[in-house]
N, C-alpha and C positions, 0 to 999 in steps of 0.2 A: 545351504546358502549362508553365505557369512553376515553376519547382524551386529551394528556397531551397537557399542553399550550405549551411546545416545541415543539410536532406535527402540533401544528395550525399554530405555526408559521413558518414551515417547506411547511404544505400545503396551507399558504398567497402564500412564495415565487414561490412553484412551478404554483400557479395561477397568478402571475403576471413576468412569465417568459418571458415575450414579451415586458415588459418595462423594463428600463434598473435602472430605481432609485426604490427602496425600498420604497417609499413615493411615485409614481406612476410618479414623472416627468419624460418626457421623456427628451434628449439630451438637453442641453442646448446652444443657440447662440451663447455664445463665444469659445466653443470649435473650431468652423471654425471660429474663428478670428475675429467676428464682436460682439459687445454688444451691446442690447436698454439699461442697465442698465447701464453703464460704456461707454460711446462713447470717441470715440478718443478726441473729443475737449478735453474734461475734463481727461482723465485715459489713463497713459500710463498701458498698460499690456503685462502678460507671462503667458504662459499657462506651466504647467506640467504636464508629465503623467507617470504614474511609479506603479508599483504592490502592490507598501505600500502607503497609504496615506503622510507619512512623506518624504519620494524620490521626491512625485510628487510634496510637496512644494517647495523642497529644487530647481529642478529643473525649476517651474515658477520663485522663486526669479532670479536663473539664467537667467533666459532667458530675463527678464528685465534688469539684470546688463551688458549682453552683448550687448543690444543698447549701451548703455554709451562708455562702453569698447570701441567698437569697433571708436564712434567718436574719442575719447582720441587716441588712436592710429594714426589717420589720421591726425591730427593735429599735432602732436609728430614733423612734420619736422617744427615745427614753432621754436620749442624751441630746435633744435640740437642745436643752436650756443653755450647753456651754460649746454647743458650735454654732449658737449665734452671737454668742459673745468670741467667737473666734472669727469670726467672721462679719462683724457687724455691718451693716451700711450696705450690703453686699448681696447681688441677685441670689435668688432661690439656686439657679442653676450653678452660681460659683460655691454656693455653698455644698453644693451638694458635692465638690471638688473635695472637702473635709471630709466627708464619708466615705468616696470612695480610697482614700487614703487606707479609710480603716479597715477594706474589705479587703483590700491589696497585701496591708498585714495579715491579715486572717488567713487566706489565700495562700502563703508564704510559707505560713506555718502548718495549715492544712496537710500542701504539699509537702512536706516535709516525712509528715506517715505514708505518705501514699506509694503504691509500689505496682507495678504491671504484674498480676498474678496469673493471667493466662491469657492463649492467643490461639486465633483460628480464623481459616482461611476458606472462604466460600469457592469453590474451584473454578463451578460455573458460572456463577456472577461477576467472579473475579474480584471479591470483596475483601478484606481486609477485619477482625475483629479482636478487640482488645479489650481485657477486663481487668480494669484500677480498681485496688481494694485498699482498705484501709483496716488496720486490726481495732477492732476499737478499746480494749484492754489496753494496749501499749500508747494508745494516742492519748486514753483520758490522764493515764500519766505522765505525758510527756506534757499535758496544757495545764494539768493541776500542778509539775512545779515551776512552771511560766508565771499562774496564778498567786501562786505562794513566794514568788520573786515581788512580783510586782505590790503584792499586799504590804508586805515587809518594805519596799520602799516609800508605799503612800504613806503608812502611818507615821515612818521617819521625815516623812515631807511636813505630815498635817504638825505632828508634835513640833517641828523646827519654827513652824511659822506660829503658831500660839506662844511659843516661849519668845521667839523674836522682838528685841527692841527696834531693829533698824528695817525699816522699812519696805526699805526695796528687800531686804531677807527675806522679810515676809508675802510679799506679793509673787517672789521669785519660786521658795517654798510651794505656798497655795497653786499655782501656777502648774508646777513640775507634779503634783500630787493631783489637780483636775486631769490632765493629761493622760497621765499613768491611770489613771481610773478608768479613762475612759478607754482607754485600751486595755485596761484588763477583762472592762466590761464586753470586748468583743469578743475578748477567747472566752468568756463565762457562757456568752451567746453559743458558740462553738461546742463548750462541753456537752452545752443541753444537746446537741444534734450528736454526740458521740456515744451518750448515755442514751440506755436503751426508757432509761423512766423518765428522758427530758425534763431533768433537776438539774439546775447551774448548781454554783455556791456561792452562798450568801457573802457581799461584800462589806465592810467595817463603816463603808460611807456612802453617800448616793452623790451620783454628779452634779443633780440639782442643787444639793445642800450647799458641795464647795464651790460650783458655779455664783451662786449667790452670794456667798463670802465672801468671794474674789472680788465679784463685780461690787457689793456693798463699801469694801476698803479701797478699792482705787477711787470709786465717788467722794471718798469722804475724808483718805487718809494720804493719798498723793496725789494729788492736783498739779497741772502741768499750764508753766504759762508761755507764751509765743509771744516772740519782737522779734522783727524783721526789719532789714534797714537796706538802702540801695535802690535802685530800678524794682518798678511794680512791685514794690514791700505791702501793699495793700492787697492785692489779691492773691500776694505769694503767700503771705503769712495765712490768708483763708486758707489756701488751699492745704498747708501744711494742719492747721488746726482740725479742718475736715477729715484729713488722711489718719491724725490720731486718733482722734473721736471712732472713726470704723475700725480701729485695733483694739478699743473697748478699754482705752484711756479716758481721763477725765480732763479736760481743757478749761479754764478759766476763761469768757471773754472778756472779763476786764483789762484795761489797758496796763501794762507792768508801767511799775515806777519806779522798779528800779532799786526796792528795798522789801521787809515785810509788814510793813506798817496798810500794804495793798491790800485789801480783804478779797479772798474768792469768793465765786456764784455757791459753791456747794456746801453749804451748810456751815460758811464762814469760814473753812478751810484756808488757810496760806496755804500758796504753791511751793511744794517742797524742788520741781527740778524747774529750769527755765532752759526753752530751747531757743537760741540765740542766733540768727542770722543774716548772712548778706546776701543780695541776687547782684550781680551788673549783666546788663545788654550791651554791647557794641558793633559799631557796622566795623567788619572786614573785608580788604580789598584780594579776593583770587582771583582778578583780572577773565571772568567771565562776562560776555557782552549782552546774555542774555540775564543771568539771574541778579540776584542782590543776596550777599550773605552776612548772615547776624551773628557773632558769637555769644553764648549765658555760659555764664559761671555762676556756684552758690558756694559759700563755707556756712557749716552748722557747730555750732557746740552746743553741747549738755552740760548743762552746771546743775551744780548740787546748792540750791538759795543758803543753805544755813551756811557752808561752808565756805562759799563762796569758789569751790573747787570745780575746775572742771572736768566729766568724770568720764566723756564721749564725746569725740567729733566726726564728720566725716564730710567731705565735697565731692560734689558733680559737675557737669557743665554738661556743653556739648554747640554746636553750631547746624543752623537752619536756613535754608535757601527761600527766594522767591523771585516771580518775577520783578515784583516793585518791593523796593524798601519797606512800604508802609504793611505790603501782605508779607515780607520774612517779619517784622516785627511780631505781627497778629500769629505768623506762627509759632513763631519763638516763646509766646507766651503761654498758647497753649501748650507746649511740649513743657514747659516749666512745671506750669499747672498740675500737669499729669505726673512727671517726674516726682516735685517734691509731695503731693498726696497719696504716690503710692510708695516710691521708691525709698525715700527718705524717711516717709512715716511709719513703714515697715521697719526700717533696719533703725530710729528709734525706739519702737514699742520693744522689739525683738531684746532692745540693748536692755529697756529697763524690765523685760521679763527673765532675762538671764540665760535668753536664748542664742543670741550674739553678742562679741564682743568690739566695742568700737573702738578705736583707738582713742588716745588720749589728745592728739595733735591730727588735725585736719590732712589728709595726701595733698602734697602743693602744686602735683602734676593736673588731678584733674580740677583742682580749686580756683580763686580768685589770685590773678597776679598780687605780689605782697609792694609794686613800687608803682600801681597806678595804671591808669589805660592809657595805652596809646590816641587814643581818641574820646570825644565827647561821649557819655553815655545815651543812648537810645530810646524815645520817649515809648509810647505804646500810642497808636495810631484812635483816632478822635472817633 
């Protein structure tokens, strides 16, 4: 009787129904968690298990990145002191958006050693297995010269910003060197789970130390003062000073005058930058029968008080609907509200930590017309 090679290979498998691999091995060790091949000294691992071959790698890589994770997270109260200064003003849960930043780095770099070392196939169940290893020899050197990068640039941060005259150097400096720490502090985290004696290495500085640094010189050594002119300049300008303040700037509320004869709240500081601004509201006509539409525009500059320079600007706008006039107003306001304390107050903190760069001259697309409104400005409803 003639028998296609598809059949034989049909009645292999039904003859070797009592073993679970196609190649006749049966279960292998590290499924329950031990390996002669891969021992803990030497290989961290994760096992996956999933119906497709691809799930159950994706799977073991997980399950190796969640050792990591999980230290990072436990460590995490080390370094609150300067991710609530990153974060000031700001829910518990949005903060926790900075962490997971850092686990995501970690995770990244993790993966980076990790490699699919073996695979097996449950016949019967129709299972899927996969074992993600990591060597841990090759990894601790591949994060101790991460660690040895990053050292070498905080200390060239910390020394820049101690020798620094200019100011914003020095906050920029301090800045880029809490940062770096704090990320270095997350692979140090990592080493420990790589090493079998869970020893990090000792770092040169602690993040609380330059946390505090940081935050002590911006209280004391650039002070930031806010004028606002135009439609709702009174609530615009709050809401801009409130948006700085949660960036872990320091805001002056006394009124500018416009010189530095003006004393600051903090410790008698003059305001070294002044952020300078216009809002307008105006009704526009889109010949819609049901709603009423409002356009805002804002222009901001950053000057520098001693120089008189200015050194960042940047504008927004945008237009808001209602049925009545007097409710596009109430929304237009608050969408301002919102806008210039977070949008605006971000992309100046960012300017004076050296993290973006603003331009010198305001965009005149999304800014305030330079020859006047077509129309009466817009009150804010009683």
């Amino acid at each position: 009787m003639f028998v296609s090679r598809a059949g034989m290979l049909l009645m292999g498998l039904a003859a070797l129904s009592g073993c679970a691999w196609v190649g006749g091995h049966t279960q292998p060790d590290w499924i329950e968690g031990v390996s002669a091949a891969y021992p803990s000294g030497q290989y961290l691992v994760g096992v996956g298990q999933a119906e497709s071959r691809a799930v159950a790698e994706d799977r073991a890589y997980a399950a190796v990145a969640r050792i990591f994770k999980a230290e990072v997270s436990a460590h995490a109260k080390d370094w609150e002191s300067y991710l609530v200064i990153e974060q000031r003003g700001q829910s518990s849960a949005e903060r926790r958006l900075t962490l997971d930043n850092l686990t995501r780095v970690s995770t990244d770099k993790v993966l980076e050693n990790v490699q699919i070392v073996d695979r097996w196939i449950d016949v019967q169940k129709g299972l899927h297995y996969a074992l993600a290893g990591m060597h841990r020899p090759q990894a601790e050197t591949s994060f101790m010269e991460r660690i040895t990068d990053l050292d070498r640039s905080i200390s060239d941060d910390v020394e820049e910003a101690h020798r620094s005259s200019d100011k914003l150097g020095k906050v920029r400096a301090l800045r880029r060197a809490a940062r770096n720490l704090v990320l270095r502090e997350t692979y140090n985290t990592d080493l420990r789970v790589i090493r079998t004696s869970g020893q990090g290495t000792a770092a040169s500085y602690r993040v609380s130390e330059l946390a505090h640094e940081l935050e002590q010189f911006l209280a004391t050594n650039l002070v930031l003062a806010v004028t606002m002119a135009g439609d709702q300049a009174e609530p615009m300008q709050r809401a801009v000073t409130e948006g700085l303040l949660k960036e872990g700037l320091t805001v002056t509320s006394r009124a500018w005058e416009g010189d530095r004869s003006m004393n600051g709240d903090s410790g008698g500081s003059f305001p070294e930058l002044l952020v300078r601004g216009v809002v307008r509201v105006w009704p526009i006509d889109v010949r819609d029968p049901q709603f009423k539409f409002m356009r805002w525009c804002s222009d901001f500059e950053v000057v520098d008080v001693t120089s008189r320079r200015v050194v960042g600007a940047l504008s927004t706008g945008g237009k808001e609907g209602h049925l009545s006039e007097r409710e596009a107003i109430a929304k237009v306001v608050r969408v301002m509200q919102e806008t210039l304390s977070t949008h605006v107050a971000k992309a100046i903190a960012g300017h004076v930590y050296g993290e973006v760069e603003l331009p010198v001259r305001a965009s005149l697309p999304a800014g305030c017309p330079r020859d006047g409104l077509a129309s009466t400005p817009a009150s804010a409803p009683h």
